[in-house]
C-alpha positions as a printed NumPy array, in Angstrom:
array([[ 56.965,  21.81 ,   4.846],
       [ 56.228,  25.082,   6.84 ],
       [ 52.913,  26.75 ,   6.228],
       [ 52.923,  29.844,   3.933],
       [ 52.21 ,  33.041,   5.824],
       [ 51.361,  35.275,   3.152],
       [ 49.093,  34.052,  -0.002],
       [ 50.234,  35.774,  -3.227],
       [ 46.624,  36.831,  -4.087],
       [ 46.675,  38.957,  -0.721],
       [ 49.3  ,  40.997,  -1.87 ],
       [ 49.247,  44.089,  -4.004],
       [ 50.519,  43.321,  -7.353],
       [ 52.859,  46.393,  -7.089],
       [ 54.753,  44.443,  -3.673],
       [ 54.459,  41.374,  -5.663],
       [ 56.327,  42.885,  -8.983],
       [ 58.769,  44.648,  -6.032],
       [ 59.361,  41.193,  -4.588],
       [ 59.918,  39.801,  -7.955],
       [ 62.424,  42.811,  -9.118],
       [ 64.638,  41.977,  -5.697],
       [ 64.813,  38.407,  -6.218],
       [ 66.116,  38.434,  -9.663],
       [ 68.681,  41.597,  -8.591],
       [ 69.855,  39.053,  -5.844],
       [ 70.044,  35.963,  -8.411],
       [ 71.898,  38.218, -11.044],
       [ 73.992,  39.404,  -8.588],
       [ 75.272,  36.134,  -6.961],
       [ 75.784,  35.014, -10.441],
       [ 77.632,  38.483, -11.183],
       [ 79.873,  37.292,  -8.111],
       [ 80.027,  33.56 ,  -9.446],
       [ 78.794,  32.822,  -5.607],
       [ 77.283,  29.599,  -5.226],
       [ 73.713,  29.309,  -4.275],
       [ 75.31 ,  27.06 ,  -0.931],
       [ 77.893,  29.661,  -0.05 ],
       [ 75.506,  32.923,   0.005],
       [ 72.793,  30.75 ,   1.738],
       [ 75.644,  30.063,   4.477],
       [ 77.032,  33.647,   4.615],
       [ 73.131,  34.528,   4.729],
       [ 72.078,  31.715,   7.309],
       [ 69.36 ,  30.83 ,   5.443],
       [ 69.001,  27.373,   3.699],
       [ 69.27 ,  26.933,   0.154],
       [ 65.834,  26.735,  -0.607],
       [ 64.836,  29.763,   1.09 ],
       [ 67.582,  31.239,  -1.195],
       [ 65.857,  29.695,  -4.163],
       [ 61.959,  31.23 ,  -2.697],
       [ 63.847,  34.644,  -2.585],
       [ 65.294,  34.798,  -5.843],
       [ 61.945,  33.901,  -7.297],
       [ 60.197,  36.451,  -5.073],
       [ 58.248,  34.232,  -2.865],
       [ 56.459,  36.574,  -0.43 ],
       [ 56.688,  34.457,   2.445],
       [ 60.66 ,  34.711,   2.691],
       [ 60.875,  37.554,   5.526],
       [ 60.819,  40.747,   4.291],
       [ 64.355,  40.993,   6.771],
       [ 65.987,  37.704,   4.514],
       [ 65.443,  39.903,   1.401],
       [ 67.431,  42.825,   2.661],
       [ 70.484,  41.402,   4.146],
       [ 70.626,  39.191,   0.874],
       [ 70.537,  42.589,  -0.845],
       [ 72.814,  44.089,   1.53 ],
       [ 74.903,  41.289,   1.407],
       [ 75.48 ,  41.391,  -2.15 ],
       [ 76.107,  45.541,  -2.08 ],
       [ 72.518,  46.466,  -3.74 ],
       [ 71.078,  47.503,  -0.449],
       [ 71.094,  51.06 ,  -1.252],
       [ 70.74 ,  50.834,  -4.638],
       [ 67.257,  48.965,  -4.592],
       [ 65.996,  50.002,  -1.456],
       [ 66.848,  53.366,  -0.754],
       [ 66.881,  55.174,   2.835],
       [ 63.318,  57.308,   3.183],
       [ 63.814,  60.862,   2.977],
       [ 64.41 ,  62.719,   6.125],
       [ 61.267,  64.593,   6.349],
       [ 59.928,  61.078,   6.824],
       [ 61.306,  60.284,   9.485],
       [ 61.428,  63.15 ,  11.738],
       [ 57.512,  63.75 ,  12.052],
       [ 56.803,  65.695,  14.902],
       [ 54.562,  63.411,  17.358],
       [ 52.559,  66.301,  18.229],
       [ 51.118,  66.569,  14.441],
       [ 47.078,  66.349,  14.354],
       [ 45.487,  66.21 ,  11.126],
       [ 43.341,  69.584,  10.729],
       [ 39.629,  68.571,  11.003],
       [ 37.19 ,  70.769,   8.904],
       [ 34.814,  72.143,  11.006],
       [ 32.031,  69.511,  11.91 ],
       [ 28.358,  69.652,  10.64 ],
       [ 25.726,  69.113,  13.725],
       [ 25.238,  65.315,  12.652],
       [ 28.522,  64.627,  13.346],
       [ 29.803,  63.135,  16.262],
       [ 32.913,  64.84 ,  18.45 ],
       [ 35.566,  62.072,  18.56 ],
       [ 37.091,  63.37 ,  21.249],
       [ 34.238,  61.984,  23.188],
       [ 34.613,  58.381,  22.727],
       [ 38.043,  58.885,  24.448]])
C-alpha cells in the first residue's frame, strides 16, 4: 500500500471540506451519467480505488486526479472556476511599499 503524502490533520479544514465537496460532485455526477466506477477510472487512468479515495475526498489523491475527474465529468468550471484576470497578470516589477523604517530596524536590502 503506498505511503500517504498528506495527513488529514495537516490540512486546513476549509481544503479538507473543499476536497470533500469535489469528491461527492464527482460521485453524484458519475452516478448522474450512470458511469461505472471501472469505466471513469479507465477514461481517467486512474485505478478504481483511487477513484473511490477521490470521491471520498482523500487528500492524498493528486490535486491534478481531482480536476480532470471534474473536468472529465463537465464540472470543471463550475466547481473550480478560472482566477480572475487581475490575478494573473501581476506585474513582476510590483514591490510591496515599506513604511519608512525606525533606526532599530535593519535595511534588507543589505543581506542581499
Amino acid at each position: 500500500m503506498p505511503k500517504k503524502l498528506t495527513r488529514p490533520d495537516t490540512l486546513h479544514p476549509h481544503i479538507q471540506e473543499r476536497l470533500r465537496l469535489w469528491g461527492l460532485a464527482i460521485r453524484a455526477q458519475r452516478l448522474r451519467y450512470q458511469e461505472l466506477a471501472n469505466n471513469l477510472a479507465r477514461r481517467l487512468d486512474i485505478s478504481v480505488a483511487t477513484l473511490r479515495r477521490m470521491e471520498h475526498g482523500d487528500p492524498a489523491v493528486s490535486a491534478a486526479s481531482y480536476l480532470n475527474a471534474l473536468q472529465t465529468l463537465g464540472l470543471l468550471d463550475l466547481v473550480v472556476p478560472p482566477p480572475a484576470i487581475d490575478l494573473t497578470t501581476a506585474t513582476l516589477n510590483q514591490r510591496v511599499s515599506r513604511t519608512s523604517a525606525t533606526a532599530n530596524e535593519i535595511d534588507d536590502d543589505d543581506f542581499f
